[in-house]
C-alpha positions as CSV (number, residue, x, y, z in Angstrom):
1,X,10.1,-3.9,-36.5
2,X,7.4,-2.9,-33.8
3,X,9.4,-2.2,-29.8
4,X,7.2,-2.8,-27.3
5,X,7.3,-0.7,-25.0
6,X,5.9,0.9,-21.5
7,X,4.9,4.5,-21.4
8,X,6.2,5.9,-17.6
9,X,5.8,9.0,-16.0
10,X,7.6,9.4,-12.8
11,X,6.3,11.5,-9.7
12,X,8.7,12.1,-6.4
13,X,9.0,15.7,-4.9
14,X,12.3,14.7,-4.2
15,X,15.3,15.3,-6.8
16,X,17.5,13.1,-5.5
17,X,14.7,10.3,-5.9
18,X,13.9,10.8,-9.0
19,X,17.4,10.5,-10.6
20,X,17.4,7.2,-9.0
21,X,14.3,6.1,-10.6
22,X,15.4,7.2,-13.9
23,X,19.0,5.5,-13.1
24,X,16.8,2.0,-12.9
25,X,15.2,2.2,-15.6
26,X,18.1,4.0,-17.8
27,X,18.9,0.4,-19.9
28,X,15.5,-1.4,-19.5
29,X,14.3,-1.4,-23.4
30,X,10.6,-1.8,-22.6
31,X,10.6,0.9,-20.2
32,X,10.1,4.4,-21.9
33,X,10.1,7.5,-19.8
34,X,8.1,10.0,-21.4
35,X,8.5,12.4,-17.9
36,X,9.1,13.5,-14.6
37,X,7.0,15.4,-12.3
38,X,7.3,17.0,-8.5
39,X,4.1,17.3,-7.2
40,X,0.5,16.3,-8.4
41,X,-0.2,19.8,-10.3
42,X,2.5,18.6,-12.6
43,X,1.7,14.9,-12.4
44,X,-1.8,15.7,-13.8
45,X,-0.8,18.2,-16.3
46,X,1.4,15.6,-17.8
47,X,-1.1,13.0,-17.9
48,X,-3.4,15.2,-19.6
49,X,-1.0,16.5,-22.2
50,X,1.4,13.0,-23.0
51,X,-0.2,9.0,-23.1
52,X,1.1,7.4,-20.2
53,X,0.6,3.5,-19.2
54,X,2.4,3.3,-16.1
55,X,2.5,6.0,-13.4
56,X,5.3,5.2,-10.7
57,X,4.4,7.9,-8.1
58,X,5.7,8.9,-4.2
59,X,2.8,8.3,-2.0
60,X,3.8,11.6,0.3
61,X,4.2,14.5,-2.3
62,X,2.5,17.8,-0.8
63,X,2.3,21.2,-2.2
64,X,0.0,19.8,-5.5
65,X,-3.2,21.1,-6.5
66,X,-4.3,17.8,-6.3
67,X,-3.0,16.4,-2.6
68,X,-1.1,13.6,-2.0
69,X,-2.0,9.8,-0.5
70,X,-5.3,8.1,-0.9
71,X,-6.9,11.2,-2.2
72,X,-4.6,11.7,-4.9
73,X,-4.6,8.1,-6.0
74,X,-8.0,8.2,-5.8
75,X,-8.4,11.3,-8.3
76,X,-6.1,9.5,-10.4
77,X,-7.7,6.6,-10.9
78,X,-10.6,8.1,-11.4
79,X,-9.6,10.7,-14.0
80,X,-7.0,8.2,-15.5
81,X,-9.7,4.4,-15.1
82,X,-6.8,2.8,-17.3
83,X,-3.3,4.2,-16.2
84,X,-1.7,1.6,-13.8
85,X,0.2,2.9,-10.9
86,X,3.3,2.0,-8.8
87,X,3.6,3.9,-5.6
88,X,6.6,4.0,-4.3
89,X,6.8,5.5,-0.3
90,X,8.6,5.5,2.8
91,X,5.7,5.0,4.4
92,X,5.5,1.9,7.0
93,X,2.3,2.1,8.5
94,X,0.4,-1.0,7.7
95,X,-3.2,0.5,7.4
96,X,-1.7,2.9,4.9
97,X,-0.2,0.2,2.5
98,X,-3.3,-1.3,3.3
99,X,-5.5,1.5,2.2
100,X,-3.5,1.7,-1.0
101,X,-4.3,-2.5,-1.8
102,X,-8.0,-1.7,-0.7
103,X,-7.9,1.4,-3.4
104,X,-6.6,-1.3,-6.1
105,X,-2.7,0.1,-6.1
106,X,-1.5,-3.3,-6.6
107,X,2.1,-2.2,-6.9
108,X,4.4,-1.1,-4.0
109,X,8.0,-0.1,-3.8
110,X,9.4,0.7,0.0
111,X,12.4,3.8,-0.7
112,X,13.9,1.3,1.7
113,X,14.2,-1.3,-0.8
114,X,16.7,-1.8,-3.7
115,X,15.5,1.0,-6.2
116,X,15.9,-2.4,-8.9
117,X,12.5,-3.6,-7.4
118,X,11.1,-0.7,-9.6
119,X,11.2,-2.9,-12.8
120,X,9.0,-5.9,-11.9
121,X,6.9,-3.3,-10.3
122,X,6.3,-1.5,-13.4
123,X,5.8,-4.8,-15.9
124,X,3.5,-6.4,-12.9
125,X,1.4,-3.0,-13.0
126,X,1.5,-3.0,-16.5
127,X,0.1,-6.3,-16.9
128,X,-2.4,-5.9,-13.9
129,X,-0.5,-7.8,-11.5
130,X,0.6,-7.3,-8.2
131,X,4.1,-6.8,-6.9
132,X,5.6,-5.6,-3.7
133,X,8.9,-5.0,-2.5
134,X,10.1,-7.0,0.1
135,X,9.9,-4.1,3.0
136,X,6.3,-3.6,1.3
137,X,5.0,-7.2,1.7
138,X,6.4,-7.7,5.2
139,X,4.1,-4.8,6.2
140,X,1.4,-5.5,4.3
141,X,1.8,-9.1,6.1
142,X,2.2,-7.4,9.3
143,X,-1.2,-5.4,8.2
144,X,-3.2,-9.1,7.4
145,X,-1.7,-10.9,10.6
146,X,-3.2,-8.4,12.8
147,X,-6.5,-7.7,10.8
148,X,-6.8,-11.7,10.5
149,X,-6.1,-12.1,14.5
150,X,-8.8,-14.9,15.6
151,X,-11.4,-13.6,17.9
152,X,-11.2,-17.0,19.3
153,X,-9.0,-15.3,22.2
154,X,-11.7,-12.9,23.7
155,X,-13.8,-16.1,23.8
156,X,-11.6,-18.5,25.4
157,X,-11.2,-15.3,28.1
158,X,-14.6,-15.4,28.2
159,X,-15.7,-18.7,28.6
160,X,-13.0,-21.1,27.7
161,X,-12.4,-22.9,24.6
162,X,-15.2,-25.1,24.0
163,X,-17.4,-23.0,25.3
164,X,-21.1,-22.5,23.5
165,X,-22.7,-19.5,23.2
166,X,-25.1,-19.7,25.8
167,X,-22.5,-20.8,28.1
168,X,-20.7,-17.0,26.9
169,X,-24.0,-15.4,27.6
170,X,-24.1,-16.6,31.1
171,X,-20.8,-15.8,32.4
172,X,-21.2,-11.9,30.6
173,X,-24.2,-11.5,32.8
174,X,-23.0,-12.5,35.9
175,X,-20.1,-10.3,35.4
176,X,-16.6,-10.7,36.7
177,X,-16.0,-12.7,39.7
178,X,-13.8,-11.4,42.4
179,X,-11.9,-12.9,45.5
180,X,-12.9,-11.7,49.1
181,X,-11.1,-11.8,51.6
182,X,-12.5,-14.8,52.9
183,X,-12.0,-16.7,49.7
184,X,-8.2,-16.5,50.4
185,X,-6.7,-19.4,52.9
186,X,-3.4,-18.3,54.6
C-alpha cells in the first residue's frame, strides 16, 4: 500500500518555534518532516541535498547566506520553481503580507494564530491553493481596503459628486477660494 504523503522542511530561527511546528504536525499522517533548519544557509543546503514539496518558513530569519523576506523567497522560488511555500511571520504590516501574495506566497500563518492553522496551510500550498490564518487575512484585508479606497473622495472635494471633468478642470485652475474679511457678516 502506497501513503501519500507531503515532504516538509521547516525553517524558524527560533527554537522554541520550531518544536511547536513539529508539535502540529507530530500525528498528521500526510505530513512527513524530512527537516528543520535556522536560518536560510541551512534552509538551502537542505533543499539542495533532501526532496522537499512543502517549505513552511519564518518570514524574519537573519544571519543566512541567503537573507530573509522578499529576497529570500524570491531566491527560493527561483532556485526551487516547484517547492510550495508557507510563510509563517509575526509580521503585521499589510504591504509586507502583501508583497508576499504579489510574489505568489499563497500561504500565510500569523505566530499570533493557533499553531493548528499550520495544517490547512501546508495541504492548501501543497495543492496550489491559498490559505491564510485568520490574523493573516484580516491584514491582508486591511492591505485591499486601503489599496481599493475609491478616488471618488478627492473628486467630490474637488468638485462635488456629479461633477464632470471639465467642471474638475475649472475649479483646479482657479485654485482655492478664500473668505475676506468682507465676505464675513457679523
Amino acid at each position: 500500500m502506497n501513503v501519500f504523503s507531503i515532504r516538509l522542511l521547516i525553517a524558524d530561527d527560533h527554537p522554541a518555534l520550531l518544536l511547536g511546528l513539529q508539535s502540529a504536525i507530530t500525528n498528521i499522517s500526510s505530513l512527513q518532516l524530512v527537516g528543520t533548519a535556522r536560518n536560510s544557509t541551512e534552509m538551502v543546503a537542505h533543499l539542495d541535498r533532501y526532496p522537499c514539496d512543502v517549505l513552511v518558513t519564518d518570514y524574519a530569519m537573519p544571519g543566512g547566506e541567503y537573507g530573509d523576506g522578499i529576497p529570500m523567497i524570491t531566491f527560493v522560488k527561483r532556485r526551487y520553481p516547484n517547492l510550495r511555500i508557507v510563510v509563517v511571520t509575526m509580521m503585521d504590516n499589510p504591504a509586507i503580507l502583501s508583497a508576499l501574495t504579489a510574489e505568489h506566497v499563497g500561504c500565510i500563518v500569523s505566530k499570533s494564530d493557533d499553531p493548528s492553522h499550520i495544517v490547512p496551510a501546508v495541504h492548501a500550498a501543497f495543492a496550489g491553493g491559498n490559505y491564510y490564518s485568520p490574523a493573516a487575512r484580516a491584514i491582508l484585508e486591511t492591505a485591499r481596503s486601503v489599496h481599493n479606497e475609491p478616488d471618488g473622495d478627492v473628486t467630490a472635494m474637488i468638485a462635488g459628486p456629479e461633477a464632470s471633468v471639465s467642471t474638475m478642470i475649472e475649479r483646479l485652475w482657479q485654485g482655492p477660494r478664500f473668505a475676506t474679511v468682507s465676505d464675513v457678516k457679523v
